[in-house]
SERO-4910 file (N, C-alpha, C, O; in steps of 0.05 Angstrom, whole numbers):
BEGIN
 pado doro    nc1    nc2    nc3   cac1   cac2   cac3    cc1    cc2    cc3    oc1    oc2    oc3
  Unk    A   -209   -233    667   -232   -227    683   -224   -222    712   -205   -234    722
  Unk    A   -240   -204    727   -235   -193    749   -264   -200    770   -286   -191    765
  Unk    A   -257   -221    798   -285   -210    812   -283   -182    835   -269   -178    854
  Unk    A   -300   -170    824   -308   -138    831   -321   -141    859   -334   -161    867
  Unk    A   -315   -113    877   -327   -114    898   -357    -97    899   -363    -74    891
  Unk    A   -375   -120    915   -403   -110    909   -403    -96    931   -390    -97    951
  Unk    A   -425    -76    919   -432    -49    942   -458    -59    957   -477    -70    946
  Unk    A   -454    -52    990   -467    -59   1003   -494    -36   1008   -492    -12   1002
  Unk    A   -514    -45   1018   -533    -30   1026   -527    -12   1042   -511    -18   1060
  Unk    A   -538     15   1043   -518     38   1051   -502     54   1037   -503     78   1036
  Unk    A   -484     35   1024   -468     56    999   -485     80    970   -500     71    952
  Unk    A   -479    101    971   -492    124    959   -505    108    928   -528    111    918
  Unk    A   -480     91    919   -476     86    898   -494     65    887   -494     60    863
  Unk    A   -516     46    911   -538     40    908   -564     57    893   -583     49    879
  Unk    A   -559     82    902   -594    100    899   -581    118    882   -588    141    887
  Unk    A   -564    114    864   -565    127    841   -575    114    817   -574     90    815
  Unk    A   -586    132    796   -599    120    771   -574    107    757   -551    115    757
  Unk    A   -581     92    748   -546     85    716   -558    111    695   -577    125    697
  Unk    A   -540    110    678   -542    123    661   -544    106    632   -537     83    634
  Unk    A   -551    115    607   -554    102    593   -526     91    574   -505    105    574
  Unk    A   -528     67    558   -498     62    544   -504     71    519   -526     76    510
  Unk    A   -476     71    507   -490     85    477   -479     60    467   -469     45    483
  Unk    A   -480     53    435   -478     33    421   -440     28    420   -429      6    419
  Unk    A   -424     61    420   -400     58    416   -385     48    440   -365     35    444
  Unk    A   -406     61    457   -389     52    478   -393     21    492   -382     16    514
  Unk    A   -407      5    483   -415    -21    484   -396    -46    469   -388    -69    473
  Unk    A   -393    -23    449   -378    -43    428   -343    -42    445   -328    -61    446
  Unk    A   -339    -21    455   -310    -22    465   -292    -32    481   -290    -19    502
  Unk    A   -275    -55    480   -261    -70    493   -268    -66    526   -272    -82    543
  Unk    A   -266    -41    525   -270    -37    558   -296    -44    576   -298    -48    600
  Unk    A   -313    -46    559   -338    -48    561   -352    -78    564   -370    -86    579
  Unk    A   -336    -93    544   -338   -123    535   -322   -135    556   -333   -154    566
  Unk    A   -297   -127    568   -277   -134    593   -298   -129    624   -298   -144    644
  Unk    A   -316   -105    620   -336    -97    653   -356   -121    643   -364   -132    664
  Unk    A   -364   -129    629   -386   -144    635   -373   -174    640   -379   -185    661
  Unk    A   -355   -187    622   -346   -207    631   -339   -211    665   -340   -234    674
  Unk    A   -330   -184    686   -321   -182    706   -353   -187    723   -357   -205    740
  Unk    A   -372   -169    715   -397   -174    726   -413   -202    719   -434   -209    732
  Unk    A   -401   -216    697   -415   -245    711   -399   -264    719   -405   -287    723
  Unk    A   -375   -251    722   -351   -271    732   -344   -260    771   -325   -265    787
  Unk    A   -366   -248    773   -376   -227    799   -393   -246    802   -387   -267    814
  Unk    A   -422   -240    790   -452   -262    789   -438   -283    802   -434   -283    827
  Unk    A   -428   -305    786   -415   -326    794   -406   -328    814   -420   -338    831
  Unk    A   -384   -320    819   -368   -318    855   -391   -316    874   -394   -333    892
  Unk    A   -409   -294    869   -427   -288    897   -451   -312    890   -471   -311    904
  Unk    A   -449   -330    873   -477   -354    867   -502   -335    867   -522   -340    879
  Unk    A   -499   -309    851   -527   -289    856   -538   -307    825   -525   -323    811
  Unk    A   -564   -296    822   -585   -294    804   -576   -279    779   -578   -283    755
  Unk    A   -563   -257    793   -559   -232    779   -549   -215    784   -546   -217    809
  Unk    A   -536   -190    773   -521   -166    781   -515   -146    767   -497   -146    750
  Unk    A   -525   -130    772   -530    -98    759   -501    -76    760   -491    -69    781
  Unk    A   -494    -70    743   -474    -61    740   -461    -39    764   -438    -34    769
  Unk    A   -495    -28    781   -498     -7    790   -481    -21    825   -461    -10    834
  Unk    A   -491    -38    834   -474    -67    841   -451    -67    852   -444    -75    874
  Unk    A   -434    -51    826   -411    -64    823   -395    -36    822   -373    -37    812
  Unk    A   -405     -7    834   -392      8    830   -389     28    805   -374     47    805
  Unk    A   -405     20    782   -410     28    753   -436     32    753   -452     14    753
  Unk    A   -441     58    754   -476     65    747   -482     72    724   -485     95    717
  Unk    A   -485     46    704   -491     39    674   -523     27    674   -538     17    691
  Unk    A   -525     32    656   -550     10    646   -546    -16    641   -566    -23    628
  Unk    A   -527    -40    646   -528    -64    647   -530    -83    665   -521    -81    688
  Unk    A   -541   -101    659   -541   -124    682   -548   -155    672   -564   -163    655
  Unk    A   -531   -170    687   -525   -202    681   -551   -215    693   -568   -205    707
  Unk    A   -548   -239    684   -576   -250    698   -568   -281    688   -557   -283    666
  Unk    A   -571   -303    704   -566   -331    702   -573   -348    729   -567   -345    753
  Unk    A   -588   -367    713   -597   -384    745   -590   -416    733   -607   -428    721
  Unk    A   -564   -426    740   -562   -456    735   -542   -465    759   -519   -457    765
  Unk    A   -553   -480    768   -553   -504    791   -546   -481    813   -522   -483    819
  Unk    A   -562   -457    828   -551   -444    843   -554   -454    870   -576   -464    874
  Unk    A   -535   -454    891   -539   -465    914   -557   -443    925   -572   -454    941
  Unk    A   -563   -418    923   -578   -400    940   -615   -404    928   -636   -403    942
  Unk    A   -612   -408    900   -638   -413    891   -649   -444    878   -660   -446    856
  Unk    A   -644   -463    893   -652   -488    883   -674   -494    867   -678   -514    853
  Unk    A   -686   -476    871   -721   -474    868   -725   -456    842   -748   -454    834
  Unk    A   -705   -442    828   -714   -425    799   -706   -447    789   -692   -465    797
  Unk    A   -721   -441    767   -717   -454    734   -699   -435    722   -698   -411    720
  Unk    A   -685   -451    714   -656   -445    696   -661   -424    678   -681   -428    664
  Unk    A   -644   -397    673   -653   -378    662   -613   -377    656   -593   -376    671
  Unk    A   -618   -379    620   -590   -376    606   -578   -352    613   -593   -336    625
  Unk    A   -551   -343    609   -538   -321    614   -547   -296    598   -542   -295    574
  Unk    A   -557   -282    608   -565   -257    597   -555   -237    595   -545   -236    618
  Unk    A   -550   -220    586   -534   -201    587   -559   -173    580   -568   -172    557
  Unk    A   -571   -153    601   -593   -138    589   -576   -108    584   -556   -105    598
  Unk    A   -581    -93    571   -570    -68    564   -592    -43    557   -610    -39    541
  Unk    A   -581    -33    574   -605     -4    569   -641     -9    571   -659      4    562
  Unk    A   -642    -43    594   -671    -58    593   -692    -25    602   -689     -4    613
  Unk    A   -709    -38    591   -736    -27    593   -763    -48    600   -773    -61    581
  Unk    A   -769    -50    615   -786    -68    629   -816    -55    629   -817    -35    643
  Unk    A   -841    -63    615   -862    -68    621   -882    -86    621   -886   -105    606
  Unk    A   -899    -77    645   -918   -100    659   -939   -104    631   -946    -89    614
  Unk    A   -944   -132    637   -960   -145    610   -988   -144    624   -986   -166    635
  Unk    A  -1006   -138    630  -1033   -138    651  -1027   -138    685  -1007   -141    699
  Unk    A  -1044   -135    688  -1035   -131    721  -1035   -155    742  -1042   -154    765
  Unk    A  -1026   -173    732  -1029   -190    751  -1000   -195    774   -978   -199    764
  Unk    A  -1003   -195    794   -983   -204    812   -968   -234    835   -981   -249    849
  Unk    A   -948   -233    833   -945   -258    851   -929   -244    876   -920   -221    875
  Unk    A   -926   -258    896   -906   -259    916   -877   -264    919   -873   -284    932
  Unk    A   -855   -251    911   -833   -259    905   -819   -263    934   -815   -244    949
  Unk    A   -812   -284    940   -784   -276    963   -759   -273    960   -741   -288    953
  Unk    A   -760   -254    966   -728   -240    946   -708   -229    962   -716   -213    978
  Unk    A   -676   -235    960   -650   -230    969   -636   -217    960   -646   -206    940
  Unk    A   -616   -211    963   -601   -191    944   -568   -201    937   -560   -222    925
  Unk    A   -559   -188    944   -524   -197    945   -514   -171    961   -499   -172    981
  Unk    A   -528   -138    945   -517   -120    968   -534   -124    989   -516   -130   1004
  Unk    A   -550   -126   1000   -564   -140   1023   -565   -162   1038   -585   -174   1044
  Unk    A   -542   -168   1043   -529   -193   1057   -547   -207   1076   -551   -192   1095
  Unk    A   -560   -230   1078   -579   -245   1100   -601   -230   1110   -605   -225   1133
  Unk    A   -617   -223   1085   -643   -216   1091   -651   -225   1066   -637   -231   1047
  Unk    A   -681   -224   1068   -700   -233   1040   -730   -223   1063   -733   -221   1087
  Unk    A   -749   -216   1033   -764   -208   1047   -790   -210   1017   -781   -216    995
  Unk    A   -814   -206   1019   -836   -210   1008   -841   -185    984   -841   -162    992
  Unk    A   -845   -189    957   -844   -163    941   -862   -177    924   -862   -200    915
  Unk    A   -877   -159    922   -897   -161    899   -883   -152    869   -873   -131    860
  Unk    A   -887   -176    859   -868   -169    824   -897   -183    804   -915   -197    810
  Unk    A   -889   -171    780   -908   -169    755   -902   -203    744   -880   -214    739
  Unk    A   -934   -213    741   -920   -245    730   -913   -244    699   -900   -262    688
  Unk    A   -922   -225    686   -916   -223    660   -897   -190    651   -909   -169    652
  Unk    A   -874   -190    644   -860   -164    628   -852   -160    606   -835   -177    601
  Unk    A   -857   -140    583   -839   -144    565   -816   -135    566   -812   -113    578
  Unk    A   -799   -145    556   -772   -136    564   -759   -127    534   -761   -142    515
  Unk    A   -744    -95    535   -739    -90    514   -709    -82    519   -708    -61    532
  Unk    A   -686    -91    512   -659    -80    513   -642    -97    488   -652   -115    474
  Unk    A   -614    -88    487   -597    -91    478   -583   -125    489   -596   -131    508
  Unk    A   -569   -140    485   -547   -164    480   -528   -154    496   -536   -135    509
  Unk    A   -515   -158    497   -475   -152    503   -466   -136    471   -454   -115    467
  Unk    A   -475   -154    455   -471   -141    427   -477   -124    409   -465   -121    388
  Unk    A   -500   -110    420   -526    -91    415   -545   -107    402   -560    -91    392
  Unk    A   -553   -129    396   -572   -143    384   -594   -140    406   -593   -147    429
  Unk    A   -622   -124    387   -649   -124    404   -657   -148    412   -661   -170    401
  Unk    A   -661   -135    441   -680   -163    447   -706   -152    455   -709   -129    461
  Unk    A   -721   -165    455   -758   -157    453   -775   -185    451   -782   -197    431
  Unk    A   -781   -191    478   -792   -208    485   -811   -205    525   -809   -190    545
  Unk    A   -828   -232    514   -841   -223    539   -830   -249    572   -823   -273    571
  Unk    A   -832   -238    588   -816   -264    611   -836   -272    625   -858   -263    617
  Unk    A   -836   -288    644   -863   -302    661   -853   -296    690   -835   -281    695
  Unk    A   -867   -308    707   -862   -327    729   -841   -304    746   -841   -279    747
  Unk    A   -824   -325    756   -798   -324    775   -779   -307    751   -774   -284    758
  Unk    A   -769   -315    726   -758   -296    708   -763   -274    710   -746   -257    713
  Unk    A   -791   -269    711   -796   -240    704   -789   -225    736   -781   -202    739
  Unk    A   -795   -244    758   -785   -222    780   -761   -221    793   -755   -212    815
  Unk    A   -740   -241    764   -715   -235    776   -704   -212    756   -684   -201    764
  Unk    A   -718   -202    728   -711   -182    719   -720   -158    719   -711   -138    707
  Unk    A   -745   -159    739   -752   -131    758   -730   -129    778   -720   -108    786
  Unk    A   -723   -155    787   -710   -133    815   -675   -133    808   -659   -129    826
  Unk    A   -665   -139    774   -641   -128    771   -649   -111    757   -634    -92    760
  Unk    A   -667   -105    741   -681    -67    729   -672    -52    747   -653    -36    744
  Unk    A   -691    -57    777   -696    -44    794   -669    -26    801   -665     -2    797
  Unk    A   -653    -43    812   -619    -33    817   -618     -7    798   -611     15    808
  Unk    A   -625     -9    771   -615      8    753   -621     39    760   -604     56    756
  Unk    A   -651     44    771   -666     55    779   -665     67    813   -682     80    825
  Unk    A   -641     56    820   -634     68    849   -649     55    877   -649     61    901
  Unk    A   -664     29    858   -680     18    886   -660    -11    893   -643    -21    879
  Unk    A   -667    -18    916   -664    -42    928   -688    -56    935   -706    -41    940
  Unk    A   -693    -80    938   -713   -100    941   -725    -89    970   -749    -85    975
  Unk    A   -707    -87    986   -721    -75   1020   -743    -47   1008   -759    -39   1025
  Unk    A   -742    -35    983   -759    -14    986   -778    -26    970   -793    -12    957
  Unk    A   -778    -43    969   -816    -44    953   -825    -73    969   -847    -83    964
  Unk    A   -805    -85    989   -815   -111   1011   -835    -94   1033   -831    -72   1043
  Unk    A   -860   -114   1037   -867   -114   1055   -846   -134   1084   -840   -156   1090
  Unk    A   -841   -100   1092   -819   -108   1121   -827   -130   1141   -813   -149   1146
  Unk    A   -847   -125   1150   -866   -153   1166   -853   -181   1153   -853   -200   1170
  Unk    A   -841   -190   1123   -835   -213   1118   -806   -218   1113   -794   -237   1103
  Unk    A   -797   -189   1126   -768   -188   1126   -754   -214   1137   -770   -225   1153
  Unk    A   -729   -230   1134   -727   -254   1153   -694   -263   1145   -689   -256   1122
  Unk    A   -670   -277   1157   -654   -277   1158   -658   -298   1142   -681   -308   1142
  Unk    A   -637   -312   1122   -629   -330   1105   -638   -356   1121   -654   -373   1114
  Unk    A   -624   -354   1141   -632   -384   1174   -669   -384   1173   -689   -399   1170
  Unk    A   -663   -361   1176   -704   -366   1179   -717   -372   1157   -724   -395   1151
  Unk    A   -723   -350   1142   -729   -372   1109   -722   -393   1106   -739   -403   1091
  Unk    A   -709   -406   1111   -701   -438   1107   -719   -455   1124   -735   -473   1116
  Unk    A   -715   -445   1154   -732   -452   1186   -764   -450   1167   -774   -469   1154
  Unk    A   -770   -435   1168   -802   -418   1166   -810   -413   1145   -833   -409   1149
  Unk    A   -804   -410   1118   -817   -400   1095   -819   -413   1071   -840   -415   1058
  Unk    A   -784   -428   1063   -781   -433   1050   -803   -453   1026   -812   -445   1004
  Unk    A   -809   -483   1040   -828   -491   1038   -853   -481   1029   -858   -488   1006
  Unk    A   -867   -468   1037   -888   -449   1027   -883   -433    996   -899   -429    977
  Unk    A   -864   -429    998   -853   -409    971   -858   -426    953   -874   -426    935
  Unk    A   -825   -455    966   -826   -470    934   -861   -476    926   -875   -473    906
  Unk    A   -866   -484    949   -901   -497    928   -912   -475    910   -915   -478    885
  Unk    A   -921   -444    928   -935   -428    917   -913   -422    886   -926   -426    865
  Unk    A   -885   -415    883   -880   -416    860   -877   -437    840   -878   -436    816
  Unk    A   -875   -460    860   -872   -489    828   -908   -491    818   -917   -506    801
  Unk    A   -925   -472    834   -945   -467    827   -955   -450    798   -969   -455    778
  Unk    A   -938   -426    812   -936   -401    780   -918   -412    761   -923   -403    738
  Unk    A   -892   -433    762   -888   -438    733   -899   -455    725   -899   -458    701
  Unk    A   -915   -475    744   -933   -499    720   -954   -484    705   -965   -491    684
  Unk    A   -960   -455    725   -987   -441    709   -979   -419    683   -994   -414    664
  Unk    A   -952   -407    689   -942   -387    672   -915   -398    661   -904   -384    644
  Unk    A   -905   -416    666   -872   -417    656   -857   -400    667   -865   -379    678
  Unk    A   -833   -406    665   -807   -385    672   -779   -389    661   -761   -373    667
***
C-alpha cells in the first residue's frame, strides 16, 4: 500500500467528472492495489473519506470510514466502505445543516445543506450490489464524497457567510453543531 498525494483545491483534476468502472476492470489487481492506497490515504489524512477523484484518478470510487477520528469526534462510526460507480438519491425532501471540511480544502469548513435521507445504489470493492438507504451525518458524508465524483467541492454548494477556519469552528461553532446533530441521529440514526 501506497499513501497518495491529495489534490488540492485549485487543481483541474478536482472539477472533472470520474468516469465510470467496468466490472473487469474492478476485479483487476491494479484496481484492488488503488483502492487499498485510497484508504490507506483516508487514514493518513484522519478524513471521513476520499474519492478517488482526490487522489489524482478520475474513477467512480470512493472510501468512507469514521472510527475514533480526531477531526470528527462527533460522527457515529460508519464501517469501511468501499462505494463504486455510487448513485445517490434523496429519499423526500427533507434537509439538515452539515458543517463540512474537506482534505483538498485544507482549514476551512463551512455550512451545506445535505439530504437527511439517500438511497444509495453502487457496487463493494468486489462488485457486490449495494442498495440501501443512509440517514443523518452518513448520508451527508456520502453526498459530499459522491459529490467529488461529479466535479464539485463542498465550498460550491456552502453558504460562504459560514465559511470559518478549523481554529474558529472549534472557538465559535463547534458546540452548536454537536447538539443540533446528536439531535438528527437520536431523531434519524446514522
Amino acid at each position: 500500500m501506497a499513501i497518495r498525494k491529495i489534490a488540492q483545491i485549485g487543481h483541474p483534476v478536482l472539477r472533472q467528472i470520474a468516469r465510470e468502472v467496468t466490472r473487469d476492470e474492478l476485479a483487476s489487481p491494479e484496481t484492488q492495489r488503488f483502492i487499498d492506497d485510497l484508504v490507506e490515504t483516508m487514514h493518513d489524512a484522519d478524513g471521513a473519506g476520499l474519492a478517488a477523484i482526490q487522489v489524482y484518478e478520475p474513477i467512480r470510487i470512493c472510501a468512507i470510514e469514521v472510527r475514533n477520528n480526531p477531526r470528527y469526534p462527533y460522527k457515529p462510526p460508519i464501517p469501511l466502505t468501499i462505494l463504486v460507480n455510487p448513485v445517490l438519491t434523496p429519499v423526500g425532501d427533507e434537509q439538515f445543516d452539515n458543517n463540512e471540511g474537506c482534505l483538498s480544502v485544507p482549514n476551512l469548513r463551512g455550512v451545506v445543506k445535505r439530504f437527511v435521507h439517500v438511497q444509495v445504489r453502487a457496487w463493494d470493492r468486489h462488485g457486490n450490489a449495494i442498495d440501501e438507504v443512509v440517514h443523518g451525518l452518513k448520508a451527508g458524508t456520502y453526498q459530499h464524497e459522491v459529490d467529488h465524483l461529479h466535479g464539485k467541492i463542498f465550498v460550491d454548494r456552502a453558504d460562504p457567510s459560514t465559511f470559518a477556519t478549523w481554529t474558529e469552528f472549534e472557538r465559535h461553532q463547534r458546540a452548536s453543531f454537536i447538539e443540533q446533530v446528536t439531535q438528527l441521529v437520536a431523531r434519524v440514526g446514522s
